[in-house]
C-alpha positions, -999 to +999 in steps of 0.1 A: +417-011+371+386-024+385+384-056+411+370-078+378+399-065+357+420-073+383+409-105+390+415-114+353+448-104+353+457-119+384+442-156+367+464-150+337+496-143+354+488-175+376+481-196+342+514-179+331+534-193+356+524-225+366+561-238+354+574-215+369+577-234+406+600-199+420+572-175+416+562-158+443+539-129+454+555-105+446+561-118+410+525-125+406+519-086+418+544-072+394+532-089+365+499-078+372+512-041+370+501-040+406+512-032+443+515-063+460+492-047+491+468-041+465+461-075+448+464-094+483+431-071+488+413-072+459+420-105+450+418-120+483+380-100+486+371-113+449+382-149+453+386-157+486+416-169+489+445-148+489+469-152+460+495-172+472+472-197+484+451-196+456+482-207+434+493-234+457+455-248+457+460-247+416+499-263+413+486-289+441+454-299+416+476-300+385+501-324+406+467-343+414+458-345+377+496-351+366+493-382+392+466-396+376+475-387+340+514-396+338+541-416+349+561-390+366+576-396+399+563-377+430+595-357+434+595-341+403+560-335+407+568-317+440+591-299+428+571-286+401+547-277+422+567-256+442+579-278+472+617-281+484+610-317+495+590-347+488+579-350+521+566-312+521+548-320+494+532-352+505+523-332+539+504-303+518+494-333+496+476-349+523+461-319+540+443-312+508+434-348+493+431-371+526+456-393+512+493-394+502+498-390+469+512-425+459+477-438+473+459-413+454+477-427+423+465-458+433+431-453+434+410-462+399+384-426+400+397-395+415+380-361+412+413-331+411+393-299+416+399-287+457+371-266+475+374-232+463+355-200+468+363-185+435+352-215+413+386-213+392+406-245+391+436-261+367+419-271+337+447-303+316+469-298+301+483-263+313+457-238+321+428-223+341+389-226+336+372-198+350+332-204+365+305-200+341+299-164+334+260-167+326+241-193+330+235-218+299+199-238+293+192-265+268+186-238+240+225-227+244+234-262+236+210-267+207+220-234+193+255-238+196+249-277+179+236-259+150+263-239+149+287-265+151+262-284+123+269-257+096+305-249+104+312-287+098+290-289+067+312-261+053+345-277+071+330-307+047+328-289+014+365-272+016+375-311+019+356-322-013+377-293-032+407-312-028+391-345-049+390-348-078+355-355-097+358-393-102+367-391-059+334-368-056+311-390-076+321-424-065+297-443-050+299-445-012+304-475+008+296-473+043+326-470+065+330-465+103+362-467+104+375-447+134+341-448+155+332-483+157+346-516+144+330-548+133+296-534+139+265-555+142+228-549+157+237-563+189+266-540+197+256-511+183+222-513+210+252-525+235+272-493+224+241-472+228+236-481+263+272-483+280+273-447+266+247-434+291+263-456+317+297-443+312+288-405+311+262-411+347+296-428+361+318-399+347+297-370+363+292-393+392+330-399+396+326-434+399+350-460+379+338-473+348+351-498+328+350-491+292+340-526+272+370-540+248+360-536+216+382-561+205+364-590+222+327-596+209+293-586+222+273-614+236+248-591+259+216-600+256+183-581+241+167-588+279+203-571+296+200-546+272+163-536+281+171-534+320+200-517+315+188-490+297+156-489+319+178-475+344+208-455+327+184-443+303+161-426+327+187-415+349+202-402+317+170-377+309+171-367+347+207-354+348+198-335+317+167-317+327+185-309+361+211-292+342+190-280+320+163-267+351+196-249+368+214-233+340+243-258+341+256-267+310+286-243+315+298-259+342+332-288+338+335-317+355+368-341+355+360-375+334+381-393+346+372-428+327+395-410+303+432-422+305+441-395+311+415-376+327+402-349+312+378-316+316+345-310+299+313-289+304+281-308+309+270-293+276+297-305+257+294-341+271+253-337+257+266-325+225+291-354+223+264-382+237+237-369+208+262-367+179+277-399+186+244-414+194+226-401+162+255-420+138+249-454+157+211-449+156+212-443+116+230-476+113+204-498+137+176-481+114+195-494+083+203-528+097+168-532+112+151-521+073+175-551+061+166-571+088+126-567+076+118-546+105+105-508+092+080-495+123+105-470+134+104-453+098+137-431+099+141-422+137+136-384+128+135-367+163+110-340+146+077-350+158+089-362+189+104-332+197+074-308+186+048-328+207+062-360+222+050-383+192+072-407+174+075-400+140 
């Protein structure tokens, strides 16, 4: 077994037993089919941290995460995590976080992952994400949108077997039920903009306050043009710099999600462009009703083959 194969193993052992709060070494080596001499070695060469402390760093960010993302009371998290004591924990809590963990609970934006050499961290709600392998441009995320285009176009037609034909040939009334509610012009092109704010503030680690939907949008058209001005340009940035440095592989922790989760930077593009293109569609629409037709149908083809609108 090689130092990659044994690194692998060693990860899925650890992923294995993260409920396990007893485990120890010699557990980790056994289960590895290994000496426990001999994974202290390879692993500790491969990740840099040897593996005991490599699994404490781990159970210490899932207590972190579990903090923000529960109501569970620090004891049981300390236990869980593999402490005999609340106060040990809060000690090895503190040493790691600068804080103990009831402030840490406290605080509205906290980023889980802890310095590590190896790049492997807990990734919610039980596991281990492992570094990006390769590196992934903007054509791995376009590809893999196509992808994701045709496997939901065919996701599509299995569903319209299970209508019948009146179902299938009944006129469609527009519904967006489940993405937005009580749309309108003016919060759609609010919608449009918090987006790129929340996402800058998510990668950023900054709080962000999501808008309530339930009360009504009263931003106005001159708001809405500064705001953008700035989110939408620093938008475009953070996407070129990922795409200039092979990023898109790489997770961050949202954590203006309750609870926080993790997601690679090319899966929060994916999810900003999808969600983006629906809302766009409808402002096209409204604005055709509304008597206003320059923008034609907002097809991204010309623009994207030599800068043009279309």
């Amino acid at each position: 077994m090689n130092s990659t194969d044994v690194f692998a193993a060693f990860v899925e052992v650890v992923a294995e037993s993260l409920d396990e709060p007893a485990t120890n070494g010699a557990d980790l080596a056994r289960r590895a089919y290994l000496s426990r001499c001999h994974l202290t070695r390879v692993v500790t060469a491969a990740m840099g941290e040897s593996p005991s402390a490599f699994r404490r760093r781990v159970l210490l960010e899932r207590a972190a995460y579990r903090l923000l993302a529960e109501d569970v009371g620090v004891l049981d998290l300390a236990i869980d995590a593999g402490y005999g004591s609340h106060e040990a924990f809060t000690r090895a809590f503190g040493r790691a976080y600068g804080m103990s963990p009831r402030e840490w609970r406290r605080e509205p934006s906290r980023r889980f992952f802890l310095a590590a050499p190896s790049g492997v961290h807990f990734h919610p709600p039980a596991g281990l994400r492992l570094p990006a392998r390769k590196e992934a441009r903007g054509m791995d995320v376009l590809v893999r949108m196509v992808e994701h285009h045709v496997w939901l176009t065919g996701e599509l037609i299995e569903r319209g077997s299970r209508l019948d034909a009146a179902a299938l040939d009944r006129p469609i009334e527009l519904s967006v039920e489940g993405i937005d509610d009580d749309v309108s012009i003016r919060y759609l092109l609010d919608r449009l903009v918090w987006q790129e704010e929340m996402w800058l503030a998510s990668v950023a680690d900054r709080p962000f306050q999501v808008p309530d939907c339930a009360q009504p949008v009263t931003t106005s058209i001159s708001e809405l043009r500064s705001r953008h001005a700035d989110a939408g340009s620093r938008f475009v940035a953070l996407v070129t710099a990922l795409n200039e440095e092979g990023r898109f592989d790489e997770s961050f922790v949202d954590t203006t999600c309750e609870p926080p989760r993790v997601f690679t930077y090319g899966g929060m593009v994916a999810h900003v462009l999808t969600f983006a293109a629906h809302r766009r569609s409808l402002l096209i629409g409204a604005f055709y009703t509304a008597g206003v037709t320059d923008l034609g149908f907002g097809d991204p083809m010309h623009f994207v083959a030599d800068g043009t609108p279309s």
